[in-house]
MARMARTOR-698838 format. One line per 5 residues: their letters; for each residue z, y, x of N, C-alpha, C. Coordinates in Angstrom, 3 decimals, always signed. Example, Ala and Ser with C-alpha at 12.3 -4.5 7.8 and 13.67 -1.06 7.14 Angstrom:
as) +7.800/-5.690/+13.190/+7.800/-4.500/+12.300/+7.800/-3.300/+13.200; +7.080/-2.250/+12.850/+7.140/-1.060/+13.670/+7.870/+0.030/+12.900
REM end
This chain:
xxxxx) -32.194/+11.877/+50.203/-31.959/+13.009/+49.329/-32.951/+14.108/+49.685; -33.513/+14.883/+48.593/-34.770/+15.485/+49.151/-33.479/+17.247/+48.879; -34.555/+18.263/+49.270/-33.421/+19.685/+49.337/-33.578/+20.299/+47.543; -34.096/+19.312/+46.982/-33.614/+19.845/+45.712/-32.709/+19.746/+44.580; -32.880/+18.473/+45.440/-30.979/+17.398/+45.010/-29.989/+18.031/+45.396
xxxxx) -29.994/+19.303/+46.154/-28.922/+19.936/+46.435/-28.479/+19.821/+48.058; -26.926/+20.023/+48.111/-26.184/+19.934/+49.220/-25.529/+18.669/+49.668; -25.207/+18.124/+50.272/-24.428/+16.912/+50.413/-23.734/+16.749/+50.445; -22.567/+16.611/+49.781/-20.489/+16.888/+49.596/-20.147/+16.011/+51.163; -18.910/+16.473/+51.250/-18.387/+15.803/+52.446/-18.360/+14.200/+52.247
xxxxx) -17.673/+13.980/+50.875/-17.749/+12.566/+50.633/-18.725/+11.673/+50.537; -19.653/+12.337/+50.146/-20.952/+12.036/+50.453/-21.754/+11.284/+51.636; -21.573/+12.395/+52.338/-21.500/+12.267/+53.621/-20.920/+11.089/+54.668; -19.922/+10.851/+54.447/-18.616/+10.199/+55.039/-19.372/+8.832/+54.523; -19.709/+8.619/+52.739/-19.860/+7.466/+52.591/-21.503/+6.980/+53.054
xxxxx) -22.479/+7.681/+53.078/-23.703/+7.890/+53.478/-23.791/+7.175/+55.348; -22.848/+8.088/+56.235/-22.634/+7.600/+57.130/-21.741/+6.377/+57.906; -21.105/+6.314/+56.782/-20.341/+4.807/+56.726/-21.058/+3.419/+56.558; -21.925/+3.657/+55.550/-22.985/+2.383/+55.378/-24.092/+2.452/+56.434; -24.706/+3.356/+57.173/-25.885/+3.877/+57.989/-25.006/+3.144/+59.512
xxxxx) -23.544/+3.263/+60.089/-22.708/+2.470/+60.342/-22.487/+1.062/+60.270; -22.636/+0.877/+59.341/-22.304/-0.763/+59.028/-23.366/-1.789/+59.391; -24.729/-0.637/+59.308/-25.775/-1.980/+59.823/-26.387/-2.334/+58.484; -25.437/-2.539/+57.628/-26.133/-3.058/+56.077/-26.950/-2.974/+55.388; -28.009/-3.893/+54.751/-29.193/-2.966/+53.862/-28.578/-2.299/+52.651
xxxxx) -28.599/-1.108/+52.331/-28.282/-0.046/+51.357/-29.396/+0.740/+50.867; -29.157/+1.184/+49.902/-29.990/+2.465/+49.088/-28.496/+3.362/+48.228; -28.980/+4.918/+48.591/-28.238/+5.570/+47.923/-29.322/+6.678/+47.223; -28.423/+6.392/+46.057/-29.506/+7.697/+45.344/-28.650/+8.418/+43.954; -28.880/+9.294/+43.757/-28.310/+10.349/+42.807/-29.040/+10.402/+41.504
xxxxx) -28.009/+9.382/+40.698/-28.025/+9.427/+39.174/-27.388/+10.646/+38.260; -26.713/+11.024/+38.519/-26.350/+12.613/+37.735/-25.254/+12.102/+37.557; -24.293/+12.755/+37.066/-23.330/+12.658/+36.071/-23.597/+12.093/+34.685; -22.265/+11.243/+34.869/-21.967/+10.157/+33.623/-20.514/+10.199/+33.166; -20.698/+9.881/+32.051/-18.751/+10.376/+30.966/-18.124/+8.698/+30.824
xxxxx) -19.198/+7.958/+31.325/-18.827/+6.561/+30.910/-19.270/+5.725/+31.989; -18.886/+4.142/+32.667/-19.228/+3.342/+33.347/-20.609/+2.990/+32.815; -20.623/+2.684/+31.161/-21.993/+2.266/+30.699/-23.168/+3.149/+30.717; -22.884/+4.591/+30.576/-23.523/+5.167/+30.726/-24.293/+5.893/+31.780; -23.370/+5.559/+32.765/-23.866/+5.475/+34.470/-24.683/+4.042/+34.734
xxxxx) -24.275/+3.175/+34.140/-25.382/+1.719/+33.772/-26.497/+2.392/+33.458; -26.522/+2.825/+32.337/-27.543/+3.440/+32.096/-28.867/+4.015/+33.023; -28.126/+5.509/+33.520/-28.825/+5.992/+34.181/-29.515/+4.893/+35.468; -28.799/+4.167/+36.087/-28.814/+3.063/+36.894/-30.403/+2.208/+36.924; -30.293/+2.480/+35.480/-31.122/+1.342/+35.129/-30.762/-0.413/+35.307
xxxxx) -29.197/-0.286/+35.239/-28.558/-1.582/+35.568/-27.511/-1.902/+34.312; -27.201/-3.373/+34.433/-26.020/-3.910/+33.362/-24.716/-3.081/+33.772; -23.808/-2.616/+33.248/-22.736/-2.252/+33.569/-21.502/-3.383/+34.467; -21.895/-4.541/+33.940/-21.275/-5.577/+35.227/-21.667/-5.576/+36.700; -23.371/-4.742/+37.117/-23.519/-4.616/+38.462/-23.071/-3.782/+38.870
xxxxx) -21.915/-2.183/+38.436/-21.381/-1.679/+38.850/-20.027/-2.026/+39.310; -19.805/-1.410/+40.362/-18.608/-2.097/+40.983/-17.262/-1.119/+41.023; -16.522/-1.004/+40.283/-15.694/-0.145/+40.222/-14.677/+0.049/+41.583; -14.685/+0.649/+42.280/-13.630/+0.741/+43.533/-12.222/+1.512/+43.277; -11.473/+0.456/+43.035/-9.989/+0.841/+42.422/-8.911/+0.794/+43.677
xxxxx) -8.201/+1.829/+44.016/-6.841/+1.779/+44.562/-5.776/+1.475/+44.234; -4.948/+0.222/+45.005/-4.076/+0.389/+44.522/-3.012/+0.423/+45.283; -2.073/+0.088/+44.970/-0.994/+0.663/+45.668/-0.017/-0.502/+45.818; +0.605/-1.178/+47.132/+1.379/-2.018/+47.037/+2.537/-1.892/+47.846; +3.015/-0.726/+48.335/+3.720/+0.212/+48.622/+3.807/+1.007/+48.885
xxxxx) +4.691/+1.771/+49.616/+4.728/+3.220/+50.163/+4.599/+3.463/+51.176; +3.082/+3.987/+50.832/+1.892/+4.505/+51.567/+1.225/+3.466/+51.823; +1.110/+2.237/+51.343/+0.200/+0.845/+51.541/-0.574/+1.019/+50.454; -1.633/+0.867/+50.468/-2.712/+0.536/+49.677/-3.976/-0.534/+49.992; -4.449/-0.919/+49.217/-6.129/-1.971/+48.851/-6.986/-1.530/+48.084
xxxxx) -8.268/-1.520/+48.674/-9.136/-1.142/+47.801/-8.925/-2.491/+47.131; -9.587/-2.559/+45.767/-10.174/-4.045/+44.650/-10.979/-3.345/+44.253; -12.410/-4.387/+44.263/-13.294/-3.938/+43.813/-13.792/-4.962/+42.425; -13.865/-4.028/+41.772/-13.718/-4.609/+40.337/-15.355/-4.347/+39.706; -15.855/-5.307/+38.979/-16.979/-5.392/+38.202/-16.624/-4.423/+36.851
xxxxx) -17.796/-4.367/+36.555/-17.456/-3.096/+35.299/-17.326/-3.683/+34.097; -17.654/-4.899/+34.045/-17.119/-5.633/+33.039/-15.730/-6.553/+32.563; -15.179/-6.163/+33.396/-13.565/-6.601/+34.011/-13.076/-6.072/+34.290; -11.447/-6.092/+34.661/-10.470/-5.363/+34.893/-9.522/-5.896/+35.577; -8.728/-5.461/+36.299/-7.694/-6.328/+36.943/-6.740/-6.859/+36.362
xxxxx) -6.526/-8.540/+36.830/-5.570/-8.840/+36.310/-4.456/-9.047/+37.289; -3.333/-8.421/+36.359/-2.349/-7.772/+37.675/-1.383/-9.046/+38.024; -1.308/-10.263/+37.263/-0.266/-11.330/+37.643/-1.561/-11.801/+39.015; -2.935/-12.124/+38.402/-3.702/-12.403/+39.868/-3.670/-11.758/+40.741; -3.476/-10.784/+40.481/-3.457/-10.239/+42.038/-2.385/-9.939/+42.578
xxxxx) -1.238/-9.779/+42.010/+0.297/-9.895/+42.524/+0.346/-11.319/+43.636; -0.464/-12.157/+42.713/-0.434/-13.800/+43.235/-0.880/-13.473/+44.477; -1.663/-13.105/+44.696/-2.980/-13.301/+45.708/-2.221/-12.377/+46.768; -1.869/-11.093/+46.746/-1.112/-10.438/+47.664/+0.339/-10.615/+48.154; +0.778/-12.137/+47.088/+2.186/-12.072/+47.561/+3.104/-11.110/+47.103
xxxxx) +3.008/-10.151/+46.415/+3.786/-9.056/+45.917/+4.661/-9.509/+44.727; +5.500/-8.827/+44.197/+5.886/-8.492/+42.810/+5.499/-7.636/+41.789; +5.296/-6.156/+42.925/+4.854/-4.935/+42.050/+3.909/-4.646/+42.748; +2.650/-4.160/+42.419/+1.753/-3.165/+42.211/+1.571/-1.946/+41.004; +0.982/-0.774/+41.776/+0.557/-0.225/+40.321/-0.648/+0.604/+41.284
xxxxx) -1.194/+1.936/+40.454/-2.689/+2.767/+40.747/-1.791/+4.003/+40.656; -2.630/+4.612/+41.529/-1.272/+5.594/+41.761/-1.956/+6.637/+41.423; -1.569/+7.708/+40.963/-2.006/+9.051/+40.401/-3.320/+9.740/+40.896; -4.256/+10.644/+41.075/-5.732/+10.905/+41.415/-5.111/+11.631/+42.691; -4.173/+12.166/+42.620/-4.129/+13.246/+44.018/-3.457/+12.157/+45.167
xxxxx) -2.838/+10.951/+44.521/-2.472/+10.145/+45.918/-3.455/+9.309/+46.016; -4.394/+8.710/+45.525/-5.701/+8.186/+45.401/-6.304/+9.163/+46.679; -6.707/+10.223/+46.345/-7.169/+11.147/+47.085/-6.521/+11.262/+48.730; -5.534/+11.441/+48.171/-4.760/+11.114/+49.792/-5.009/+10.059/+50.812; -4.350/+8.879/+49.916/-5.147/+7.582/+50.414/-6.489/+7.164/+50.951
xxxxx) -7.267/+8.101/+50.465/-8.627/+7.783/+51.127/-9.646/+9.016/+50.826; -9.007/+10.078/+51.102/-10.629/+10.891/+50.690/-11.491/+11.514/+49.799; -11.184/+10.541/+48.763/-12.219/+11.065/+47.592/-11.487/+10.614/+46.323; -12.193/+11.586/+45.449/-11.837/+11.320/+44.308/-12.221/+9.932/+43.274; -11.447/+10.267/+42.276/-11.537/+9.401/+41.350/-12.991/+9.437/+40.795
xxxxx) -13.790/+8.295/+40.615/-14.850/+8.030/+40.011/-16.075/+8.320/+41.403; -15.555/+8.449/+42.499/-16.393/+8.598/+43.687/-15.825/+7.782/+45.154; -14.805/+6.827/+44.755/-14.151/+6.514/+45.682/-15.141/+4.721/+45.890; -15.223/+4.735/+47.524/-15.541/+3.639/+47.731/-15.077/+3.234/+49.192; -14.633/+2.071/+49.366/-13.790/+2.037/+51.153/-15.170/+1.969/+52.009
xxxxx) -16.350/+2.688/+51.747/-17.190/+3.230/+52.998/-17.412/+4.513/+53.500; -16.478/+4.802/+54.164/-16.273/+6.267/+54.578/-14.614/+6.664/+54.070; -13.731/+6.315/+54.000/-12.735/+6.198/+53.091/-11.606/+7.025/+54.443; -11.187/+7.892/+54.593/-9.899/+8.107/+55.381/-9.199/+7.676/+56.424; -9.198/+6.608/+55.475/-7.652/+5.215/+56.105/-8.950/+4.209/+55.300
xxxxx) -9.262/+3.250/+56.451/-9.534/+1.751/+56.743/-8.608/+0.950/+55.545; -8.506/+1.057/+54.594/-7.319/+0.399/+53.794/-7.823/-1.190/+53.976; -7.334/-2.561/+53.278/-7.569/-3.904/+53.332/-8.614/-3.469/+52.114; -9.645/-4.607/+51.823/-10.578/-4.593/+50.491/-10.614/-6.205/+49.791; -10.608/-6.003/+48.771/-10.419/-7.194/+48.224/-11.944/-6.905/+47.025
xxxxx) -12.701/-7.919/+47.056/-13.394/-8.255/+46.053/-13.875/-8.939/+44.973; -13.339/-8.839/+43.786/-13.475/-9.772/+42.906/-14.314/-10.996/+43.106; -14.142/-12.530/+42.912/-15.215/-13.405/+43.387/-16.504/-13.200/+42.358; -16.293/-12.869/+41.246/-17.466/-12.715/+39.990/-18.748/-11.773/+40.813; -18.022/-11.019/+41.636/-19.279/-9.764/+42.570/-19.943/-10.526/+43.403
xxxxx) -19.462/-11.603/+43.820/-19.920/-12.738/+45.630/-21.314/-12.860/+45.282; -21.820/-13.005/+45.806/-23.909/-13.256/+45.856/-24.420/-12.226/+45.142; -23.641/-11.202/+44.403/-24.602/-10.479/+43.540/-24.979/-9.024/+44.491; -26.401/-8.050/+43.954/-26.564/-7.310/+44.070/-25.306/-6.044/+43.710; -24.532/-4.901/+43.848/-23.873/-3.944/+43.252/-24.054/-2.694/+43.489
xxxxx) -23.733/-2.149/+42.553/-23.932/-0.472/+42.336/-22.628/-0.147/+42.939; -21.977/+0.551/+43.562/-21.019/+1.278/+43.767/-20.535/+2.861/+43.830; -19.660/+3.559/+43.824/-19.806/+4.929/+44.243/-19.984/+4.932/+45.475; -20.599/+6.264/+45.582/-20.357/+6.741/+47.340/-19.903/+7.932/+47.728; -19.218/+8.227/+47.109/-17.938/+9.978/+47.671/-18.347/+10.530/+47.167
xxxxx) -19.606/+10.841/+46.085/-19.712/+11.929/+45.095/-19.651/+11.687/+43.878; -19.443/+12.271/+42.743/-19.805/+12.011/+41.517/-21.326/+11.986/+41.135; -22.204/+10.843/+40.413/-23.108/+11.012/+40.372/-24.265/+10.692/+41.466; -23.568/+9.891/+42.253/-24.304/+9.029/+43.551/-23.882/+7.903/+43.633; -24.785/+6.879/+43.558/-24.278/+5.473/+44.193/-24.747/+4.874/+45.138
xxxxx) -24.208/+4.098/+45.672/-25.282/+3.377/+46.556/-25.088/+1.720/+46.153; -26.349/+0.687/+46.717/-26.921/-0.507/+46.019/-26.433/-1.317/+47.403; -25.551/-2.367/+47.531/-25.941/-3.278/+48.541/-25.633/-4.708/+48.182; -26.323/-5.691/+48.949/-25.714/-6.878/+48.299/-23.982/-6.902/+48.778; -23.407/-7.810/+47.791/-21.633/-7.848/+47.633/-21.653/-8.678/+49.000
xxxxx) -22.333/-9.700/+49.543/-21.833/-10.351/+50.696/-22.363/-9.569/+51.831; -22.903/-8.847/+52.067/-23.188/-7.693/+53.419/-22.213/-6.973/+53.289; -21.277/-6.302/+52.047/-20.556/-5.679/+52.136/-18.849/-6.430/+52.141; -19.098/-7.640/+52.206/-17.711/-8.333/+52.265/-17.772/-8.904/+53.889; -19.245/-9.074/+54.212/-18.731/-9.047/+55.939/-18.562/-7.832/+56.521
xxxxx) -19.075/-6.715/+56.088/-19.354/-5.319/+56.615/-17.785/-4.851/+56.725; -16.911/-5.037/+55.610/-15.976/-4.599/+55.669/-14.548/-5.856/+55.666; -15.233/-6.780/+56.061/-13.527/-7.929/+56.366/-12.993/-8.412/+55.014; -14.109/-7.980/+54.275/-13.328/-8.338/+52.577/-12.521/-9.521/+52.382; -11.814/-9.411/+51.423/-11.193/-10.936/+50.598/-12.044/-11.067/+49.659
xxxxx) -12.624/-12.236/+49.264/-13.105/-12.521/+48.289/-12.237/-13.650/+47.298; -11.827/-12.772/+45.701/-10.582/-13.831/+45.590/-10.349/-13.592/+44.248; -10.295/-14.265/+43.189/-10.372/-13.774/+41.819/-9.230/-13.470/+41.134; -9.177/-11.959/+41.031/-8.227/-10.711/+40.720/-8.922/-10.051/+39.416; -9.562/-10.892/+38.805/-10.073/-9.702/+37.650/-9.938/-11.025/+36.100
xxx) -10.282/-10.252/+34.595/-10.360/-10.857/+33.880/-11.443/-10.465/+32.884; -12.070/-10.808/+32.258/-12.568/-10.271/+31.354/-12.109/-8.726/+30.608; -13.629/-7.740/+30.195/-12.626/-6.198/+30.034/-12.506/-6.453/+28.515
REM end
């Protein structure tokens, strides 16, 4: 980030030094603000399927998983009920999101995250390159999906469906 890009948010930060941590090859860089997943594709200069959406969810009280979801998909909640053994899940409101890990909605990624939560990654992401957030709005960072599924203990396990 050069000093005209500004300041560096805490989340930022947290996620910046989380991957610099991990050992992993990464790139982070600041696309601006976007109103849409595709349109953060956009700026990207990427398909909207190499973005990786980092969703919380919630499988009890005060338990949570990251799933990391392709942007062309969505979770499918009987798969992943399956896969966790559960009955219920749901996504829990932006301020317990926030709680749970740190950052907000549309900037949340489990590198730099609060609480260590479990991570689960869609198998459709496995070998590919991904865009992800990194604690700010308007920053992502690039790593391959299998550096970041050893980096972080991932599941790799198919929880998503077509969006």
């Amino acid at each position: 980030m050069t000093a005209t890009e500004g300041a560096e948010s805490d989340g930022a930060r947290r996620a910046r030094e989380a991957l610099e941590a991990s050992g992993i090859p990464h790139t982070i860089a600041r696309y601006g603000p976007a109103r849409s997943l595709s349109e953060s594709a956009e700026l990207r200069g990427i398909e909207p399927r190499d973005i990786v959406k980092s969703l919380v969810v919630r499988r009890g009280s005060g338990d949570y998983v990251f799933v990391l979801v392709p942007g062309d998909r969505e979770i499918s909640w009987p798969k992943l009920r399956e896969h966790l053994g559960v009955n219920r899940l749901s996504m829990p409101p932006a301020d317990k999101a926030f709680k749970a890990t740190g950052y907000e909605r549309g900037t949340i990624t489990p590198f730099g995250s609060t609480t260590a939560w479990p991570v689960i990654v869609d198998a459709t992401a496995a070998g590919r390159t991904i865009s992800m957030g990194a604690g700010e709005h308007g920053v992502g960072a690039t790593v391959a999906a299998d550096d970041l599924v050893r980096a972080l203990s991932a599941e790799v396990a198919d929880v998503t469906d077509p969006a």
